[in-house]
KEKE-3310 file (N, C-alpha, C; in steps of 0.2 Angstrom, whole numbers, plus 5000, padded with zeros to 4 digits):
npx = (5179:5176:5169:5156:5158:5153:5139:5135:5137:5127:5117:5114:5112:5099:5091:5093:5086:5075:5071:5073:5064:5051:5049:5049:5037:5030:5030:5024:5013:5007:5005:5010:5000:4986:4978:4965:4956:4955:4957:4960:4962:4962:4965:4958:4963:4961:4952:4946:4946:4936:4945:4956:4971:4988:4991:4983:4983:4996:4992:4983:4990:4998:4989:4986:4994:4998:4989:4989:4997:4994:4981:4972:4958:4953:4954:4946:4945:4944:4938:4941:4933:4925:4919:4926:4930:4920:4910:4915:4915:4932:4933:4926:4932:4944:4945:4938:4950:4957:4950:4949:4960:4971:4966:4962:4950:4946:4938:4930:4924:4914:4917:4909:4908:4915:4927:4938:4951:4949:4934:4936:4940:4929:4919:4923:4925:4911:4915:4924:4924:4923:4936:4951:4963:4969:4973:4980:4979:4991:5000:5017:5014:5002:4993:4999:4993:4980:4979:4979:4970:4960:4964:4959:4947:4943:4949:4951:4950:4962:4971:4972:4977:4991:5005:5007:5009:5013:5026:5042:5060:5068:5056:5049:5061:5068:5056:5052:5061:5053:5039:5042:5042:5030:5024:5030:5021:5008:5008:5008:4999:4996:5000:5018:5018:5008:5015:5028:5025:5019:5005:5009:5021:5020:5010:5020:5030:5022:5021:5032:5036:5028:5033:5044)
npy = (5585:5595:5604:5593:5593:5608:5607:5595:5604:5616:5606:5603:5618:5620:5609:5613:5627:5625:5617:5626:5636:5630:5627:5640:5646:5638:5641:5654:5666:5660:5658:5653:5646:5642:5632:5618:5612:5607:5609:5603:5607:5600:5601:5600:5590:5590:5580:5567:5552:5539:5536:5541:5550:5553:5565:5570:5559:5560:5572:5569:5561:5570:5577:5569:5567:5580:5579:5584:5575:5576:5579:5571:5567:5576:5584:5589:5584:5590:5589:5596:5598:5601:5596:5599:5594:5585:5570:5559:5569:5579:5580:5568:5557:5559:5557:5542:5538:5540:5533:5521:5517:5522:5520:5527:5534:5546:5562:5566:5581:5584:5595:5599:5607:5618:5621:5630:5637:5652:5647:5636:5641:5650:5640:5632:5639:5639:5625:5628:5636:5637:5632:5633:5631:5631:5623:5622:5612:5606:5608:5617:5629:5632:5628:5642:5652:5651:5651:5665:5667:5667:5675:5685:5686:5680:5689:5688:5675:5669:5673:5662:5652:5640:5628:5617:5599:5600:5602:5593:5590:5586:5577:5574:5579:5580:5583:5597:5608:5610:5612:5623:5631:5634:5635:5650:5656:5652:5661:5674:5684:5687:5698:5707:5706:5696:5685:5682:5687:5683:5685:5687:5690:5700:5709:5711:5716:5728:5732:5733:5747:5754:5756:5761)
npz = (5570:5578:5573:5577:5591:5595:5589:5599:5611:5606:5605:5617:5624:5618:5624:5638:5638:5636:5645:5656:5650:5653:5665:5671:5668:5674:5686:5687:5692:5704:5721:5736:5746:5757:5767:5767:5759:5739:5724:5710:5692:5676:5660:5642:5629:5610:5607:5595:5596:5604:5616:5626:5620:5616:5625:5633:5642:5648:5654:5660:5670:5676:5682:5691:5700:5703:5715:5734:5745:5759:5757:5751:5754:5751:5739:5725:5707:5693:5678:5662:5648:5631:5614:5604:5590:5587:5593:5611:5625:5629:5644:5650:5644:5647:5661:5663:5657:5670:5679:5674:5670:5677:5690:5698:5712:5718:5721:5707:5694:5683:5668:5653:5642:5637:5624:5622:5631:5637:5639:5646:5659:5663:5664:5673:5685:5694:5701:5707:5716:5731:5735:5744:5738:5722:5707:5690:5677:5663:5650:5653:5648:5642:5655:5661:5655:5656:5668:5669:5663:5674:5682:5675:5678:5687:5700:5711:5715:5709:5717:5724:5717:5717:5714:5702:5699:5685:5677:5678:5680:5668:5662:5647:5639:5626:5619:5625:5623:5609:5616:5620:5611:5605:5617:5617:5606:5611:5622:5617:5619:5632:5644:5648:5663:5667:5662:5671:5685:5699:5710:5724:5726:5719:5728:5738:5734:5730:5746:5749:5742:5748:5759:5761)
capx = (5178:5176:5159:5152:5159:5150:5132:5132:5135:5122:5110:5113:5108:5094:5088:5091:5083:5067:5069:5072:5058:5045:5051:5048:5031:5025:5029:5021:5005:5005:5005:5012:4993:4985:4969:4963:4953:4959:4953:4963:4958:4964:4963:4957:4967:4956:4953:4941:4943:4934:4950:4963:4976:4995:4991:4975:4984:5000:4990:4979:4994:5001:4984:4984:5001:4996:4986:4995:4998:4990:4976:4970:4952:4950:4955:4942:4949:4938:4941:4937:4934:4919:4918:4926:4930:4913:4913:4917:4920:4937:4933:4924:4938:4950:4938:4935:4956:4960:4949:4950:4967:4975:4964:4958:4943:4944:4931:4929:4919:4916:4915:4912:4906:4923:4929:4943:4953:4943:4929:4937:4940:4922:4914:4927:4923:4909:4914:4930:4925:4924:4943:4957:4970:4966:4978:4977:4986:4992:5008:5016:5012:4995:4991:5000:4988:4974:4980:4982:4963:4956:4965:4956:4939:4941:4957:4950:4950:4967:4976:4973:4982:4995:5009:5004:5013:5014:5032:5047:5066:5071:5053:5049:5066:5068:5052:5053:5061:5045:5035:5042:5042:5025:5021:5032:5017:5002:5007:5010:4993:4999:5006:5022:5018:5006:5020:5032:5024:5016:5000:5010:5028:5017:5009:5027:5034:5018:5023:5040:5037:5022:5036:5049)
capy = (5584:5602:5605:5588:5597:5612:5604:5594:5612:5618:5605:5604:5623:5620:5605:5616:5632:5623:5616:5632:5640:5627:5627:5644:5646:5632:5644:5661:5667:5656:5659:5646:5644:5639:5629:5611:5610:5609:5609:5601:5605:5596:5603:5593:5592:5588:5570:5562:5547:5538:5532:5545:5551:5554:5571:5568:5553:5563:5576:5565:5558:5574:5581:5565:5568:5585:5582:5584:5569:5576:5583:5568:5565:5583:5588:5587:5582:5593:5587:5600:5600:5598:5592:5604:5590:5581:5565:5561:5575:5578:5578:5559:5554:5561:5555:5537:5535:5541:5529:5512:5513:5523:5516:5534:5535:5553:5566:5568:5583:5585:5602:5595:5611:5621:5622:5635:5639:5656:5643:5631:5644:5653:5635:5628:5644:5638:5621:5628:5643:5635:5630:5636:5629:5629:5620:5621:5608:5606:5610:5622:5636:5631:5630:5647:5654:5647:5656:5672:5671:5664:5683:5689:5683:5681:5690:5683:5666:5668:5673:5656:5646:5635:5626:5608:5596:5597:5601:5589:5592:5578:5572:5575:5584:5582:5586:5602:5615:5612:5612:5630:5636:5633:5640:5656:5657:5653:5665:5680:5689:5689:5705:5702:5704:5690:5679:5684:5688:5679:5689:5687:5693:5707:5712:5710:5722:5733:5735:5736:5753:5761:5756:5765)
capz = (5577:5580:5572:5581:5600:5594:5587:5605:5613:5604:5608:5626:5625:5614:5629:5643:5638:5635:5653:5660:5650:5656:5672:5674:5665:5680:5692:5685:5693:5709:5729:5742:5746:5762:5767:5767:5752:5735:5717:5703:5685:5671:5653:5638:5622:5607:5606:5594:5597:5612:5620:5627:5616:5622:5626:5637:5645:5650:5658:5666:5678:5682:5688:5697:5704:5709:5723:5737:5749:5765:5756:5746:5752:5751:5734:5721:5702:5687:5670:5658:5639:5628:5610:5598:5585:5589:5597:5615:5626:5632:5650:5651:5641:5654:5668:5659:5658:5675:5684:5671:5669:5685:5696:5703:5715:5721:5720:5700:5694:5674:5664:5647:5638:5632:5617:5621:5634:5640:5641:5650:5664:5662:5667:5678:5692:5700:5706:5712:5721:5739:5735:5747:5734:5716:5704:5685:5674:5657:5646:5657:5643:5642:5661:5665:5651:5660:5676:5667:5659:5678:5685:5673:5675:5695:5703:5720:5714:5706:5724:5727:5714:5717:5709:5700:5695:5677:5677:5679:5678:5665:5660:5640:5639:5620:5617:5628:5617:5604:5620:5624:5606:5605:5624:5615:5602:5615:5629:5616:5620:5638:5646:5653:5671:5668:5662:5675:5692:5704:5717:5731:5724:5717:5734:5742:5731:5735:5752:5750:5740:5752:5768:5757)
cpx = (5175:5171:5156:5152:5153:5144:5131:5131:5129:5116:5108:5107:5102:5089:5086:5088:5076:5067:5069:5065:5050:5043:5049:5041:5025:5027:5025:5015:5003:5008:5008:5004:4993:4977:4968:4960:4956:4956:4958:4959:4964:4961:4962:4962:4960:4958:4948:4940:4941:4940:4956:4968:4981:4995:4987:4979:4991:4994:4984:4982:4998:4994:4983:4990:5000:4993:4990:4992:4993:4984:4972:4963:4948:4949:4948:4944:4943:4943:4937:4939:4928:4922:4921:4926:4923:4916:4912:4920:4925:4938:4931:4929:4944:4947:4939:4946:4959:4955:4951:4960:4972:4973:4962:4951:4943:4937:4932:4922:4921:4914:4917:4909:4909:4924:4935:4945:4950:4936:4928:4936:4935:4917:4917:4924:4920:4909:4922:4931:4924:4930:4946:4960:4968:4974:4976:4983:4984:4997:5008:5014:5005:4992:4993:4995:4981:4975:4979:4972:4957:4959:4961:4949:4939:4946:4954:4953:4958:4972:4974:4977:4989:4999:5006:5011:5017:5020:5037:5053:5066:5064:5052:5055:5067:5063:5048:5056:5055:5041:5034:5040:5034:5019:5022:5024:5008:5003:5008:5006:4994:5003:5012:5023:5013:5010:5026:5031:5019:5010:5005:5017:5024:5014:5015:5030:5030:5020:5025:5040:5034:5028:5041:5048)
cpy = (5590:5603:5598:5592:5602:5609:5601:5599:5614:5617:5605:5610:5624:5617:5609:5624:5630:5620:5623:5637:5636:5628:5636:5647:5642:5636:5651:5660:5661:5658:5650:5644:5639:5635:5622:5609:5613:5607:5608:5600:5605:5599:5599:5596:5589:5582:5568:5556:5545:5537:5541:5547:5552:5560:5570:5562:5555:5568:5575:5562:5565:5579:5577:5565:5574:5585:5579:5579:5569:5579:5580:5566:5573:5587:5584:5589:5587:5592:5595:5599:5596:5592:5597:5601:5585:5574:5565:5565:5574:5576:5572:5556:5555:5556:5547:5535:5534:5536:5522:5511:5516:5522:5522:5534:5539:5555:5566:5574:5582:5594:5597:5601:5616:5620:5627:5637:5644:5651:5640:5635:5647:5648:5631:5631:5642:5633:5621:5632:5642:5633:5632:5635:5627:5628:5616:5615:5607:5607:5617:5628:5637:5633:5639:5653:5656:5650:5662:5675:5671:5674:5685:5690:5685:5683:5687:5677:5666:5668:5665:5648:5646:5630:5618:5606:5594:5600:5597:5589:5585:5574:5576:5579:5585:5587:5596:5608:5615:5614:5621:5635:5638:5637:5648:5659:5656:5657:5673:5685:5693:5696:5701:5700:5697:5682:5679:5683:5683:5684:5691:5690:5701:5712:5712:5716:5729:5738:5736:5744:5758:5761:5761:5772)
cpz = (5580:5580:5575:5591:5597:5593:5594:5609:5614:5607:5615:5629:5626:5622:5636:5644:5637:5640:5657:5658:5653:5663:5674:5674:5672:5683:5692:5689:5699:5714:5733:5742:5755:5762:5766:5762:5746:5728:5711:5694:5679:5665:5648:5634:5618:5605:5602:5593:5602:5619:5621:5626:5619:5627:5632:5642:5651:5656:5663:5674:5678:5685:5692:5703:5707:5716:5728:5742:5756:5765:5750:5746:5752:5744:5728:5714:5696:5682:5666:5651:5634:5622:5602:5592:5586:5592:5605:5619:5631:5641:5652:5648:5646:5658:5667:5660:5664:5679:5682:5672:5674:5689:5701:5706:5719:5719:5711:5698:5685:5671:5656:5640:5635:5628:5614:5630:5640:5643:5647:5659:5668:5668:5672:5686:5695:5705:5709:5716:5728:5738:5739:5743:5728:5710:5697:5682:5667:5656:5654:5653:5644:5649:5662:5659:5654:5664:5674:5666:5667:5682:5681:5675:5682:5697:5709:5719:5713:5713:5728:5723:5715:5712:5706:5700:5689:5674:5678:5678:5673:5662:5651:5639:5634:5617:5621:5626:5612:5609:5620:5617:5604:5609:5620:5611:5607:5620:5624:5617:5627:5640:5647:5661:5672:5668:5666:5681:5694:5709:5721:5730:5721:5723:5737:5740:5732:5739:5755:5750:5747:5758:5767:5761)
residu = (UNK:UNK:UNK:UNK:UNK:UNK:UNK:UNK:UNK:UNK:UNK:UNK:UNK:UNK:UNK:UNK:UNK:UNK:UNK:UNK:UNK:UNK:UNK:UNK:UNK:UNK:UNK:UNK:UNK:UNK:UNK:UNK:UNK:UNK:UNK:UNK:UNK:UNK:UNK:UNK:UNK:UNK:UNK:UNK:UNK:UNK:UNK:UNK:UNK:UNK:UNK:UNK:UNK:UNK:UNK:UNK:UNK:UNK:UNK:UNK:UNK:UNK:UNK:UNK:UNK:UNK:UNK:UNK:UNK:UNK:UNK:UNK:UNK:UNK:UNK:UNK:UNK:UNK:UNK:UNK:UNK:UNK:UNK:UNK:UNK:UNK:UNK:UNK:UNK:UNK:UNK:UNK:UNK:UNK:UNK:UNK:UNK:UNK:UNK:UNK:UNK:UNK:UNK:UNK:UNK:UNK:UNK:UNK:UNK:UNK:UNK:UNK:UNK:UNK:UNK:UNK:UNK:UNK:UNK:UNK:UNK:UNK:UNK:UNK:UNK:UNK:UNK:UNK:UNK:UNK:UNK:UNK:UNK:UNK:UNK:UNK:UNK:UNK:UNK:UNK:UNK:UNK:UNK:UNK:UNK:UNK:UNK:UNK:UNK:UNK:UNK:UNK:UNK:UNK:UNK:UNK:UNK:UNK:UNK:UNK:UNK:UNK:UNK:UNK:UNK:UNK:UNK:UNK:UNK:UNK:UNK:UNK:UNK:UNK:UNK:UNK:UNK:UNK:UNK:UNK:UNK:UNK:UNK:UNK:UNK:UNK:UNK:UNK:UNK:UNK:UNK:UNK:UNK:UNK:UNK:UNK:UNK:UNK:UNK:UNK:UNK:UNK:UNK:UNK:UNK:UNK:UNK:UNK:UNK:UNK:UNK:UNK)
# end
């Protein structure tokens, strides 16, 4: 009975360090964020079939869930992801689920020429750059990835992301320690202040030292 106590232990651990690690990655690299308009980009996963895979379907309802309530005729939704397996690109596929089968009739833009993350970011810029509030979604690993390559590319742009949706206490929670193991392996190129801080805890601490 003793090793059964112990293996639940364990798993518990196991379930709660992969909630804590997700949960923490969603918040990396984002500002409170101020302004009226708002830019939600949605990542593809590679899908070749016409039809929107689990992956692609999930991340379809939490960028729909991202936008914020009092800011729904303002937010405009950007699908991004070409055709890296040939086929339909991931973005129309996104696009094509999120209207037929969640009934979404926001702004929709497409980026459907990606094929890698960097990419995604590269082509995504110019129909987000009138944005106050820019908000990336995907795994949390992946998204904060995505954040990390959007400082790189446009540190302006980046002092305006904000947190998504595509976190949940409790939602895929088994499947959340692979989640993180996974994230562990796509964020290793990452400095650590990119997988850590935030712009605005960054400038905070700034202005802490210079008051010093």
């Amino acid at each position: 009975m003793r090793w059964r106590a112990s293996l639940a232990v364990a798993g518990t651990g196991v379930l709660v360090w992969g909630e804590w690690l997700n949960r923490r990655w969603s918040r990396a690299l984002v500002v409170a964020g101020t302004g009226g308009s708002e830019a939600v980009v949605v990542l593809g996963y590679r899908n070749p079939q016409a039809t929107a895979n689990a992956v692609n379907r999930w991340r379809v309802r939490a960028g729909i869930r991202s936008i914020a309530a009092d800011r729904a005729h303002a937010t405009r939704v950007i699908f991004s992801g070409g055709t890296p397996g040939g086929g339909t690109a991931e973005a129309r596929v996104m696009a094509d689920y999120a209207k037929s089968v969640l009934a979404f009739d926001g702004p929709v833009l497409l980026e459907d020429r990606s094929t890698t993350t960097w990419e995604n970011i590269t082509n995504v810029i110019p129909l987000l750059e009138d944005a106050d509030r820019i908000k990336i979604v995907s795994q949390p690993a992946h998204a904060l990835k995505a954040r990390a390559y959007l400082r790189r590319q446009r540190p302006d742009l980046a002092e305006r992301l904000v947190r998504a949706a595509d976190y949940r206490p409790g939602e895929l929670t088994v499947l959340k320690p692979l989640l993180a193991l996974y994230g562990l392996r796509t964020l290793r190129r990452l400095t650590p202040d990119e997988r850590k801080s935030s712009p605005r805890r960054r400038k905070a601490g700034f202005l802490a030292l210079t008051a010093a």
